[in-house]
C-alpha positions as CSV (number, residue, x, y, z in Angstrom):
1,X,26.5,-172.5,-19.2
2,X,30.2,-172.9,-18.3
3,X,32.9,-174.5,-20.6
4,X,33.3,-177.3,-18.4
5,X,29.2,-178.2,-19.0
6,X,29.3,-178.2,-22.0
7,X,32.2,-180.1,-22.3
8,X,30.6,-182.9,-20.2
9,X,27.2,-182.8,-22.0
10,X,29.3,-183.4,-25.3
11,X,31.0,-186.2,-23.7
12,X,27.8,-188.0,-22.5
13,X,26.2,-187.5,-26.5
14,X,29.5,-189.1,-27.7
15,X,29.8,-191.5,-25.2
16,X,25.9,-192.8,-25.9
17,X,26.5,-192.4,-30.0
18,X,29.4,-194.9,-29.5
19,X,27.2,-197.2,-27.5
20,X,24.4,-197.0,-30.3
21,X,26.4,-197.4,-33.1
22,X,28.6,-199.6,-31.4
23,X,31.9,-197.5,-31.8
24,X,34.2,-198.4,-28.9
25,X,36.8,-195.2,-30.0
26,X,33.6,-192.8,-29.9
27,X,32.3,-194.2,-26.5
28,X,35.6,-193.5,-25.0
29,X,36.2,-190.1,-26.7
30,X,33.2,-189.5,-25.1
31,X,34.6,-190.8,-21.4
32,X,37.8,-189.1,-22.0
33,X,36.1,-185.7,-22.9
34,X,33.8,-186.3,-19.3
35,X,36.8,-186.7,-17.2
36,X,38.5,-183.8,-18.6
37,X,35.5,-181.2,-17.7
38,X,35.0,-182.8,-14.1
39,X,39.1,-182.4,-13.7
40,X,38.9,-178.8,-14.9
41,X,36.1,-177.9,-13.0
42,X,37.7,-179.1,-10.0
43,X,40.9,-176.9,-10.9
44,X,39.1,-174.0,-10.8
45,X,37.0,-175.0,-7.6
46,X,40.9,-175.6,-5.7
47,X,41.2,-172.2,-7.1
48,X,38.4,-170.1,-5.7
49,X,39.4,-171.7,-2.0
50,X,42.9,-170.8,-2.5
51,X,41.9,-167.5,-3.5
52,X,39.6,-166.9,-0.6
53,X,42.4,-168.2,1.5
54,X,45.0,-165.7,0.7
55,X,42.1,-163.5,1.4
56,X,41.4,-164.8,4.4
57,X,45.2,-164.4,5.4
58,X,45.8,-160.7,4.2
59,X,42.7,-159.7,6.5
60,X,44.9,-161.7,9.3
61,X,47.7,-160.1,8.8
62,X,46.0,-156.6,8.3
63,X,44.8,-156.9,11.7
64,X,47.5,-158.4,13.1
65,X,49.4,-155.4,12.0
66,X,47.0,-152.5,13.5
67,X,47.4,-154.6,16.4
68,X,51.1,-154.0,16.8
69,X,50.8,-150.6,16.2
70,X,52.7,-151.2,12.9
């Protein structure tokens, strides 16, 4: 289970705990927690594509090169 997961899974028991015992600061502990996993775990999506970008564009410009004869 990544970080992020449980991250998120411990937002969503704070966030009902705060609803059940009617704690306003625990229920948006709990939100605030949420949001951070789903913004870190889009960080490190953008960074996968990025990665496979540059990839993408070193197997360009390899072949690019043996085409030039360089």
């Amino acid at each position: 289970m990544s970080d992020q997961m449980s991250e998120k899974i411990k937002g969503v028991a704070k966030e009902a705990a705060g609803e059940v015992t009617g704690s306003q600061e625990l229920r948006r502990e709990g939100e605030e927690q949420q949001k951070k996993a789903q913004k870190s775990e889009e960080a490190e999506r953008l960074e996968r594509e990025a990665a496979e970008k540059r990839r993408e564009a070193a197997g360009h410009e390899g072949a690019q090169q043996a085409h030039q004869g360089t």
